[in-house]
Structure formats: structure tokens, C-alpha cells
N, C-alpha and C positions, 0 to 999 in steps of 0.2 A: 550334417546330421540334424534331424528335427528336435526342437528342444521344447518344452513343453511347457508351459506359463508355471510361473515363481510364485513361488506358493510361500505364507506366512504362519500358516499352521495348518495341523491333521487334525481332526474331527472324530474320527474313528481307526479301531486297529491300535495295536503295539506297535509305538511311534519306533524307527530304524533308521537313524544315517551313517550313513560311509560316505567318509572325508576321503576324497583323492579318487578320481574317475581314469586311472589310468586301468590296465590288463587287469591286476591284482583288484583292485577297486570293485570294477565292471565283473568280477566273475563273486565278488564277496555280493555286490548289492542282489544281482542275479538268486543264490544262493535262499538270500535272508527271503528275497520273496518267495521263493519254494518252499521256505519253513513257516511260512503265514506272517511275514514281516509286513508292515507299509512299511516305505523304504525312500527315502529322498537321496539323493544321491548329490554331491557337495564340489565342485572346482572350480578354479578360477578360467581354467582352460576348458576346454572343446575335448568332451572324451577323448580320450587313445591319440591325443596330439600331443603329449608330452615325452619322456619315455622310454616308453613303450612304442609309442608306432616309428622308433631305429633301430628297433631289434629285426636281428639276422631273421628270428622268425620259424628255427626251428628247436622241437624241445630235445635240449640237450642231456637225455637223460643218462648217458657214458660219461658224463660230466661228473664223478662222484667226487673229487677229492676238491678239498678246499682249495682258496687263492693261493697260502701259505702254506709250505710243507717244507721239510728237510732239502728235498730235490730244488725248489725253487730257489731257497735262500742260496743254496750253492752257486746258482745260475745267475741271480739278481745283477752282481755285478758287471756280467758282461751284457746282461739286457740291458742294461741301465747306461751303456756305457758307450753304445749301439745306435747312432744320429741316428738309423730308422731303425731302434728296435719298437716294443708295443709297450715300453715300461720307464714313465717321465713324468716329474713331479713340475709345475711352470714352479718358478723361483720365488714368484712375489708370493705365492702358498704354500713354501716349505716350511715354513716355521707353525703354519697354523696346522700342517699335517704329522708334525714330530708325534702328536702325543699319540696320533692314531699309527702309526709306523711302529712306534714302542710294542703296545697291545697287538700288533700284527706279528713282531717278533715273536711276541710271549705266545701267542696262537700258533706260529707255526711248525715249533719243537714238534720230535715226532710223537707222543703220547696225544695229544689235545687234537692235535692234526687228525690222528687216525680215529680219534671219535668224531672229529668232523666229516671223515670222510661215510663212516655209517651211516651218520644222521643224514646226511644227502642222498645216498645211495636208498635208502627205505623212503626218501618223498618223493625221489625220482620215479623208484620200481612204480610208483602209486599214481604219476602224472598221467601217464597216454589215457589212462582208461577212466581220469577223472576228466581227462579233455572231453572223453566219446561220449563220458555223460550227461556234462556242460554243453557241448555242442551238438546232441542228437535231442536233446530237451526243448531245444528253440529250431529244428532244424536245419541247423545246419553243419551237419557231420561231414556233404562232402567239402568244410574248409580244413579238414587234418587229411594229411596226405602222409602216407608212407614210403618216403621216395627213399631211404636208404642214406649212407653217411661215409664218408672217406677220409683219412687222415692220410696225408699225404707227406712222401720226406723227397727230396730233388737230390741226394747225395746216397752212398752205399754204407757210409757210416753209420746212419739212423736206422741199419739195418735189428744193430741188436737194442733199438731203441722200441722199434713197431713188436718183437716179441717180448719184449718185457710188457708191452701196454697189453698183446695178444693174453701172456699168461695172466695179469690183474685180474682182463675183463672177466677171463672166463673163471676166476676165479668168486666172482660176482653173479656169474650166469648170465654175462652181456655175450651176446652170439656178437660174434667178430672172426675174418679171417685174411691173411694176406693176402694181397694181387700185386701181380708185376707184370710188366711186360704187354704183351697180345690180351689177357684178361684185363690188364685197368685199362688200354685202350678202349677195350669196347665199352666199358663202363661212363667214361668219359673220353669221345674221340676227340675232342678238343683241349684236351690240356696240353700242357706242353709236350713234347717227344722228350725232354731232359727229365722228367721225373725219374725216379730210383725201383721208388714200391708204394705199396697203402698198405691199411689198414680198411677192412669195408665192413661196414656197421648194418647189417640187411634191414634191420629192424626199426631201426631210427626213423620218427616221425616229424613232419614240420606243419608248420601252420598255413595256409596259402598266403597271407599276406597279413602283418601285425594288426595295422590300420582296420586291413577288412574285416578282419576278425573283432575287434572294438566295436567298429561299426555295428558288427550283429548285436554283438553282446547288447550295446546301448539301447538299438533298436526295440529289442525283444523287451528289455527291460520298459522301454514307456509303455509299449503296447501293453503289457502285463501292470501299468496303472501306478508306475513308477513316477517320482516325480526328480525334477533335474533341478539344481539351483546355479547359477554361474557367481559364484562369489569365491572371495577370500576368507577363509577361520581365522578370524583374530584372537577367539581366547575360547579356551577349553575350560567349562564350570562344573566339575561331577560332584553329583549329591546321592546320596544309599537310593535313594528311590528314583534319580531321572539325570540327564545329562543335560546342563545347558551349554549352547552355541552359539557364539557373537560374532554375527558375520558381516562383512563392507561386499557392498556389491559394485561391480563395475561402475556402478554410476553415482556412487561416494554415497548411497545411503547403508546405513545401519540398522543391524534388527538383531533380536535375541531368540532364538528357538528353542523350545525343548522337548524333549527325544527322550524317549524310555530305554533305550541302546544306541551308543553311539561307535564304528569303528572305524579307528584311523589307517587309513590305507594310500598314504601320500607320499611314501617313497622317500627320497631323500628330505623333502619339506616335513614330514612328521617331525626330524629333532624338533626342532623350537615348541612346535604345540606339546610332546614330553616334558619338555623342561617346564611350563605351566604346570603337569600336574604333578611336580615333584619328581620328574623321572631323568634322569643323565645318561643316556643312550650313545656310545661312541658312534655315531652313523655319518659318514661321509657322503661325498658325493665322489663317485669315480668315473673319471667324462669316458666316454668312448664315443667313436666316430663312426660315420658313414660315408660311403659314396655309392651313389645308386645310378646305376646306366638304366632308362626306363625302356627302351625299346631291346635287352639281350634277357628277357626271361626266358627263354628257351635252347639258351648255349649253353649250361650246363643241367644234367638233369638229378643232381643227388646234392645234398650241401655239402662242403670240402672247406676241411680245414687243413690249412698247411702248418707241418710241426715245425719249418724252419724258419716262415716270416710270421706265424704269429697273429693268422688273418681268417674268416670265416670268409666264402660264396657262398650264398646264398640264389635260391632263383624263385622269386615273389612275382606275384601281383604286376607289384609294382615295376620287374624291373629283376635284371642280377644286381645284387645287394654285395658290397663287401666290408665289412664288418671288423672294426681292431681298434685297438689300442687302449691301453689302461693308465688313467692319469687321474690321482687324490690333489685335486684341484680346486672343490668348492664349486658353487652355483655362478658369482658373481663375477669371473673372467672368462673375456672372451675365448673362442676356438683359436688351435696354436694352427694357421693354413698351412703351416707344410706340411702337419701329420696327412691331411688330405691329398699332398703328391705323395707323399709315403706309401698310400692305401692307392692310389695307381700306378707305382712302382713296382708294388706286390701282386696288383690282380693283373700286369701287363707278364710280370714274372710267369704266372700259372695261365694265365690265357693271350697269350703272344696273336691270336688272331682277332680278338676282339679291338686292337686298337692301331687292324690295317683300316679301316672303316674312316673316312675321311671329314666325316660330320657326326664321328662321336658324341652323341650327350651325353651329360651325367649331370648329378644333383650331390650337392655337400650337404650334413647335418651333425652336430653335436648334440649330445644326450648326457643324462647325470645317472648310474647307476647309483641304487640305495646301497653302500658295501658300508659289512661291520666288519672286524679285524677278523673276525672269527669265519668268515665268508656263509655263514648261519642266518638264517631270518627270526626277526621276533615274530610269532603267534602266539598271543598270550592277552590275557583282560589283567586289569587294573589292579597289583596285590591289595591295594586299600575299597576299588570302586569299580567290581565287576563290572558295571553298566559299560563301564568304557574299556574297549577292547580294541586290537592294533593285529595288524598284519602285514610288513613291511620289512625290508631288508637284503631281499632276495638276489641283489648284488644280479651277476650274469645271468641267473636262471629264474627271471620272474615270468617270463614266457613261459617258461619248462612249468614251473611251480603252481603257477597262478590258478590253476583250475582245485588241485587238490588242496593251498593251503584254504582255499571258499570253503570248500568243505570240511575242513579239519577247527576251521575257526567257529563253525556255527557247530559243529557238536559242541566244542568245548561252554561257548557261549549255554547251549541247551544242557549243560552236565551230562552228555553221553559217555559211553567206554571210549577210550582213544582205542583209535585203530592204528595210527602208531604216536609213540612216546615224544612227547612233548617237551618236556621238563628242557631238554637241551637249548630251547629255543624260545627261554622266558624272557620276558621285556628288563628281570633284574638282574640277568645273570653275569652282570659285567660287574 
């Protein structure tokens, strides 16, 4: 990515930074500059290399129901209990993740759960077509692709499993319908012959590749006269009339900026800069993994998730992508390797021919999801200091999310009507 000389102060324009350059970040800066922002854009990283670019990559808008619900807590046990299931806390961080496990119980009773699952289900409906408009603004619309979606079960059991998910959706008005047989064949010839049934999602859109999609984002944004900083935020300073910024830059010097709005959009890194301005945000890090075959982008042609390992295909860019596992682990320990034979146990599971191939490649990666108990994202500014405003927490679906919360965050910032209700997804609701 071209990055564009570090700048120590604006001159003109209502000064705009957003802290954290990953998806969410890169569609909020985008955003502020379409509303007449100057807009500096804040990370220690290389946009859309954190993240964000090991995401599966498509938006999961049938995704409605939180992490925690009735149904999961039933199950937890025997995920949990499952050397490859997708659901494992490492040991040396179980004690730091007790109090967040508490607040996930209390979120997952079925009252709080089923308002979680609204709130999701109205940012979702609101996602594709705020992707069309993020992405047709800079041109480049054809990176959403409408390839279609599949849940998939390998057993006859999960039969009354796929019409229970049948009757939700369309209880939502997610178009969905069963295949079995001769039909999911031809939908995917390559899965295994042992599959049962699906569930096929027509509508479901994905991104062509996380990374590439960043890439635009970034791009578009210096050409439109953005500026990049590659530093670290070491303290958040808001005052009624401007935000100050004290940042270390890679090369150990120090500077103070100040910004007429500033918003946080750093993902699991936000906690600590809350905790500066008086704010105790439950927000975890929940790891998930990747493994990426770069040469099998075109062996499967819809994203598939299987309902009985717990795993997302993906087919990027980059590569078939396969995508899993969920671990409240923290930033500072390393990746557990055998979730990564796990994640080609499972994709060898649903694609039995991808690994006759005798010089298979693939690529390993770990990532930190922002997940709060609530499986909720904060969008919300500052109850004591408007200036400063946050958009973060988006757990599995910052992909999915990332376009509409830009938007929903710069009206709130401008005082517009919400187009949808907020209040559920306030930075104090905890």
C-alpha cells in the first residue's frame, strides 16, 4: 500500500481521526471524508493487515442471532469438550476470561438474547446495500459478489435441524431453501458424496477478498487527500471543544495532535484507550484461525458452512479460505497449531479432493475478534465528550457490518434521525 508522508498537524478543514485502520476503520475514515471531514487515519499496522484481512470474507447477513442464546448454552458442553471442536479457552487465560464468561451467561438467557438477535438482524438487512454504496463511490462495486451461501449437515439427523433454521429465516424474510441430493451436487460438484442436505442461501453476498477490499478502501481514501499516520495511541485527551492524541511512532518519537473529532475504531485494542477516558467496556479478544490454500480459489463456488464441524469455505482472492474456531484468549498468547490441523481435518472432511493434490500449499493465520458478551458492537460517542466517538466490537461480523456501522456513525456524530435505533449498542450499556 502507498502511504503518504506523516503529517503533524492540519491547517484547514474540521480536523477527523480514526484510530484503528482495519475494515471498520477504513469504511468509518472513507465515510467522514464524504461528509466534508479532513480525516487522518491512525495505526500502528499496515491497513487491513490485522483483523480483518482473515476474515472468511463474506457478509454474513443470516447471521442474526448472537454468540450466546439458550440453544448454544445447551450445546457448550459437548463443544467444549470436543479436542476438535471450534469452542476452547488456552488455560493460562481462563481466569482472565471468567468475568467475561459471567456477562456472556447473563447475555445469553433467552429474553436479552432475542433482543440481540433484532439488533443484528436490522444492521444486517441494512449491510449489502451499504457495501453497494461504500463500494460503487470509489469504484469498485465489482469487489461484492453475490455468489450465494450453504449450510451444510453430513448426517440425516440435522435433518429437522436445516427446517428449523428454514422456518426462522423465513420468518425474517431471509430467502433460503433445501437441497439434497442431484441439486447440492450441482451446486457444489466437489463436496463430498457423504453430505446429507443444505440449506442454500441465494442471496448471500461476499467480498472478493478482505485484504483487497482494504486495499481499495485505503487507496481511495489518500487519493481523496487523506492522510495515514503509522503510529501507536498512547493516551486519549477529550476536551468540550477538540480531542487531543499522543502518539509513539515506530521510530520512538513522540507528538501530540489535536483533532476536532476523533473516532475509535481499533477493534479489540480500543479496551485500554476506554479505560483512559473513564470507560470499562467488557471487550475481549476472541482468536480465530485461518488456513488458506492459495492456488483452490475456484473449487468451490458459494461460501459453505458446515453445521456439524463448525467451519466456514470461503473462495477469495486469495485462495480457498477455511475459517473457525472461537477461543477468549487475549492478544498476548501465541496460536494453539493444532487448531490449524483441525481446520484441515475439516476442509479435507468437505473437500476430500482438494488434498489428493501432492504439493498442496497453504498459509496459517491467527486473528483477535473484538467480541463483547453481548455479541453487540458499540456505536456510540462519548456520554460526557461527543468529540470522541467509537465504533467497534463487531465480534464475527465486522466484515458483514463494517460498511453500514460508517454510516450510522457519522449521522449519529452529524445529529441525524437514526435509520435504525441505536440505544442497544451504547459504549455504556454494560
Amino acid at each position: 500500500m502507498t502511504q503518504c508522508a506523516e503529517v503533524t498537524a492540519i491547517e484547514t478543514g474540521t480536523r477527523f481521526a480514526v484510530i484503528g485502520a482495519g475494515v471498520v476503520g477504513l469504511c468509518a475514515a472513507l465515510q467522514a471524508q464524504r461528509t466534508g471531514f479532513h480525516v487522518t487515519l491512525i495505526d500502528s499496522n499496515e491497513p487491513g493487515k490485522s483483523t480483518s484481512y482473515g476474515n472468511a470474507g463474506y457478509l454474513a447477513t443470516e447471521v442474526i442471532d448472537p454468540l450466546g442464546t439458550p440453544d448454544v448454552l445447551r450445546a457448550a458442553p459437548k463443544l467444549w469438550l470436543n479436542p476438535k471442536g471450534p469452542i476452547c479457552t488456552p488455560l493460562k487465560y481462563a481466569t482472565k476470561a471468567a468475568p467475561w464468561y459471567w456477562r456472556f451467561l447473563k447475555a445469553s438467557q433467552a429474553e436479552p438474547a432475542q433482543r440481540g438477535t433484532q439488533m443484528i438482524h436490522q444492521l444486517n438487512q441494512a449491510a449489502v446495500e451499504a457495501w453497494r454504496r461504500t463500494l460503487s463511490d470509489i469504484g469498485a462495486e465489482h469487489l461484492l459478489i453475490k455468489g450465494g451461501h450453504l449450510v451444510v449437515w453430513e448426517n440425516t439427523k440435522g435433518l429437522e435441524e436445516a427446517d428449523r433454521l428454514i422456518e426462522k429465516m423465513r420468518g425474517y424474510n431471509i430467502a433460503c431453501e433445501q437441497v439434497t441430493g442431484h441439486a447440492l451436487e450441482q451446486l457444489e460438484p466437489e463436496l463430498s458424496a457423504s453430505l446429507s442436505h443444505a440449506v442454500f442461501f441465494p442471496d448471500i453476498h461476499r467480498l472478493s477478498d478482505p485484504y483487497q477490499v482494504c486495499h481499495a478502501l485505503f487507496n481511495a481514501f489518500i487519493q481523496r487527500g487523506g492522510d495515514f499516520i503509522t503510529a501507536r495511541v498512547t493516551a486519549l485527551k477529550p476536551e468540550q471543544d477538540q480531542v487531543n492524541v499522543d502518539l509513539m511512532r515506530n521510530d520512538g518519537l513522540t507528538s501530540t495532535l489535536r483533532f476536532d473529532q476523533v473516532s475509535v475504531c481499533g477493534g479489540v485494542w480500543s479496551k485500554s484507550l476506554l479505560q483512559q477516558v473513564g470507560l470499562d467496556v467488557p471487550l475481549e479478544a476472541e482468536r480465530g484461525y485461518h488456513v488458506t490454500f492459495p492456488d483452490d480459489q475456484t473449487r468451490i463456488h458459494h461460501t459453505i458452512l458446515s453445521a456439524d464441524r463448525k467451519l466456514v469455505l470461503s473462495p477469495l482472492g486469495a485462495g480457498l479460505r477455511a475459517v473457525g474456531m472461537s477461543e477468549i484468549g487475549g492478544v498476548e498468547l501465541p496460536p494453539i497449531k493444532k487448531r490449524f490441523q483441525v481446520l484441515r481435518e475439516h476442509t479435507k472432511g468437505l473437500l476430500p479432493k482438494l488434498f489428493e493434490k501432492p504439493d498442496l500449499k497453504s498459509s496459517e493465520w491467527m486473528g483477535h475478534r473484538p467480541s463483547l458478551p453481548d455479541s453487540l458492537p458499540v456505536i456510540d460517542q462519548h456520554p460526557s465528550f461527543p468529540r470522541l466517538s467509537f465504533a467497534f466490537g463487531h465480534q464475527h461480523l465486522g466484515i458483514t457490518q463494517a460498511a453500514i456501522t460508517a454510516e450510522l456513525l457519522m449521522d449519529k456524530i452529524q445529529q441525524k434521525p437514526e435509520t435504525i435505533p441505536l440505544d442497544a449498542l451504547r459504549v455504556d450499556r454494560f
